[in-house]
C-alpha positions in Angstrom: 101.0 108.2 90.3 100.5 109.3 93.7 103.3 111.7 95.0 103.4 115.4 96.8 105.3 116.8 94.0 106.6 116.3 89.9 109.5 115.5 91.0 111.2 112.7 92.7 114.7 112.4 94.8 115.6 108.5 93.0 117.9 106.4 95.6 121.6 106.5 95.2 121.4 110.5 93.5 122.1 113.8 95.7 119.4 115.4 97.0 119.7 118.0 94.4 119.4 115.7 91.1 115.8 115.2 90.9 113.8 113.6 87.5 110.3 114.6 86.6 108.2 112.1 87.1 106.6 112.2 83.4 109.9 111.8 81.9 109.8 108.0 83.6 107.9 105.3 81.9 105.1 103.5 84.4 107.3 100.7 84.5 110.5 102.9 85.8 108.4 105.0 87.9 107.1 101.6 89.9 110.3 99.7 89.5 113.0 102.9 91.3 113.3 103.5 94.8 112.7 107.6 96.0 114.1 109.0 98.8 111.6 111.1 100.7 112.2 113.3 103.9 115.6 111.0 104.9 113.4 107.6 104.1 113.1 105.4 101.1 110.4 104.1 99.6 108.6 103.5 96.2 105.5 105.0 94.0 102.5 104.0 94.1 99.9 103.9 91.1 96.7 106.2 92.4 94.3 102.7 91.4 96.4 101.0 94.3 95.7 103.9 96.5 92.5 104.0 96.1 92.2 100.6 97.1 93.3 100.7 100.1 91.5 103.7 101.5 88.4 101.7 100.3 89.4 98.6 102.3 89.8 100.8 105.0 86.5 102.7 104.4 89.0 105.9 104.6 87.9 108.4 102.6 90.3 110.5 100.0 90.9 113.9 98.6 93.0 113.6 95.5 95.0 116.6 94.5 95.2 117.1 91.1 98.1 118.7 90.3 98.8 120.3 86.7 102.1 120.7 85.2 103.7 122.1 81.8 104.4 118.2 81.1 101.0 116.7 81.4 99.1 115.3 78.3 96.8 117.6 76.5 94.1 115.2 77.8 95.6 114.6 81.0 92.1 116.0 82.5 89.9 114.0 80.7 92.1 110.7 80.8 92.3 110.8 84.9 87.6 111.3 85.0 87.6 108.1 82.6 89.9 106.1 85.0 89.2 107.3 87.9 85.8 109.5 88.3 83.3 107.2 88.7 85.3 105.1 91.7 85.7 108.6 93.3 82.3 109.2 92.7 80.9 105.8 94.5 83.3 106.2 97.4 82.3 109.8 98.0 85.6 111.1 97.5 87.1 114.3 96.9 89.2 115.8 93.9 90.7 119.2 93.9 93.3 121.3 92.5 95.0 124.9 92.2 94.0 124.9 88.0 91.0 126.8 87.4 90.2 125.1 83.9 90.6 121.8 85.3 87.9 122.5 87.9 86.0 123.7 85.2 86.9 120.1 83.3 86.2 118.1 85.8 83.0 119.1 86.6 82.2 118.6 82.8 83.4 115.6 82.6 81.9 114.4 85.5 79.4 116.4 86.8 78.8 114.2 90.3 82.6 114.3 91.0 83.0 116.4 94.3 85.2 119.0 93.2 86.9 121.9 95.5 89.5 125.0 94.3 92.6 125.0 95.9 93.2 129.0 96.1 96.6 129.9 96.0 96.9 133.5 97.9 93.6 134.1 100.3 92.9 137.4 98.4 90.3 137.0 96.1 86.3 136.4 96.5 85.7 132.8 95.6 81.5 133.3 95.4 82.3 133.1 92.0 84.4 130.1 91.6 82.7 127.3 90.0 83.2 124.6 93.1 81.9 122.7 95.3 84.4 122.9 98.2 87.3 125.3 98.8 90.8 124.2 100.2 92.4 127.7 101.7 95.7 128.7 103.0 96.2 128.7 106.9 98.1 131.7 106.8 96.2 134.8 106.5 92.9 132.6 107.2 90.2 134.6 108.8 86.4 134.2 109.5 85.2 136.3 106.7 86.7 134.2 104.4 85.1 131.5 105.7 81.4 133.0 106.2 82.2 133.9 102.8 82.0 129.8 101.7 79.4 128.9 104.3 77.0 131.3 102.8 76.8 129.7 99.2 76.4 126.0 100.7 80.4 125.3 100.4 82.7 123.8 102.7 85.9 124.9 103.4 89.3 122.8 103.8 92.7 124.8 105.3 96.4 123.7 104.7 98.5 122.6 106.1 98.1 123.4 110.0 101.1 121.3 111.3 101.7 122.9 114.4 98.5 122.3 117.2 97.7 125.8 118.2 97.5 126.2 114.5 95.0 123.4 114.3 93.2 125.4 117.5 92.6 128.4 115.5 91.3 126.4 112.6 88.7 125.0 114.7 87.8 128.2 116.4 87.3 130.1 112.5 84.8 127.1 111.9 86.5 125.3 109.1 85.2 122.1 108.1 88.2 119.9 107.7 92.1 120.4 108.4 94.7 118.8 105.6 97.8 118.5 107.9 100.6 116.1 108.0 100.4 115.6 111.8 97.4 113.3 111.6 97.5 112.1 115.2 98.0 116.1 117.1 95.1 116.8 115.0 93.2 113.7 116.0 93.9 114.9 119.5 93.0 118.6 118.8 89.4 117.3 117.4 88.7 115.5 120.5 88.7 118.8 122.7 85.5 121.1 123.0 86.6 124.6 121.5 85.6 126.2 124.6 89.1 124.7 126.1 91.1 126.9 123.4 90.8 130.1 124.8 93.9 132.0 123.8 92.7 131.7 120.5 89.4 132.6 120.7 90.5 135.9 122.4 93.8 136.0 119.5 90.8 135.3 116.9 88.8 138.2 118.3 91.8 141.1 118.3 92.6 140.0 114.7 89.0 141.0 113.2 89.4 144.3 114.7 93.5 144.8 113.4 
């Protein structure tokens, strides 16, 4: 199922009464209506997904995300569906679990697979992955030399607001996971030269 997180708002409850996702059968999941951010709307298998991206020629990064309730198997289940469509479309799959970036590659070792690290305080040259998703905050340019120089790319969330997207760009980050797609749009279409303030605001911060 595609959704941000494990649990779902179903239409007609309070905000507050929320059901786990994996207690719902496919067939329930599909079938109720979700309230999301004040609008409704339903759930969407990740095969349906997929499909549209593709007719779009829209490239995806699928988060994986791991939860107490998943199947022992979960890991190896989602390669065997999914991992060789991801594969032919050049998509991406990464998560925050550390054994299912290990699992993934060894399932399928052509998947392209990045670490989603959760607190921007650890070295990742040792992190078995092909890209890295960071956290805006606390971002700096050592971090990302730090990628660059073993070959890896590096993805930042979630930069909503533009002079956050400005920054991003100006600490040479290769792609920006946001949920304001168009500001970013907008932000990419201007030569970093034009974003000033934050080269200056990038160059007091490596000496603070």
């Amino acid at each position: 199922m595609v959704s941000h997180g494990d649990r779902v708002n179903l239409e007609g409850r309070p905000k507050h009464q929320t059901k786990a996702i994996q207690r719902m059968t496919l067939k329930q999941a599909l079938a109720r209506p979700i309230n999301y951010h004040g609008q409704t709307t339903h759930l969407v298998e990740l095969s349906t997904y997929l499909t549209a991206a593709q007719k779009t020629r829209q490239r995806v990064m699928v988060e994986l995300k791991v939860t107490p309730l998943d199947s022992h198997d979960m890991t190896k289940r989602f390669v065997a569906q999914y991992g060789q469509q991801l594969v032919d479309h050049h998509d991406f799959v990464h998560t925050m679990s550390y054994q299912t970036v290990l699992k993934l590659k060894q399932y399928n070792s052509n998947l392209i697979v990045g670490y989603v690290v959760p607190l921007n305080l650890m070295s990742i040259k040792q992190l078995p992955a092909d890209f890295y998703s960071l956290q805006a905050i606390g971002l700096n340019t050592t971090m990302v030399r730090q990628a660059h120089s073993i070959g890896s790319p590096v993805f930042v969330w979630t930069p909503d607001r533009v002079h956050d997207m400005q920054m991003m760009r100006i600490l040479g980050v290769d792609g920006q996971i946001t949920n304001q797609l168009t500001q970013l749009q907008q932000v990419n279409r201007q030569p970093v030269k034009q974003f000033n303030w934050a080269i200056v605001e990038n160059m007091i911060n490596q000496f603070c």
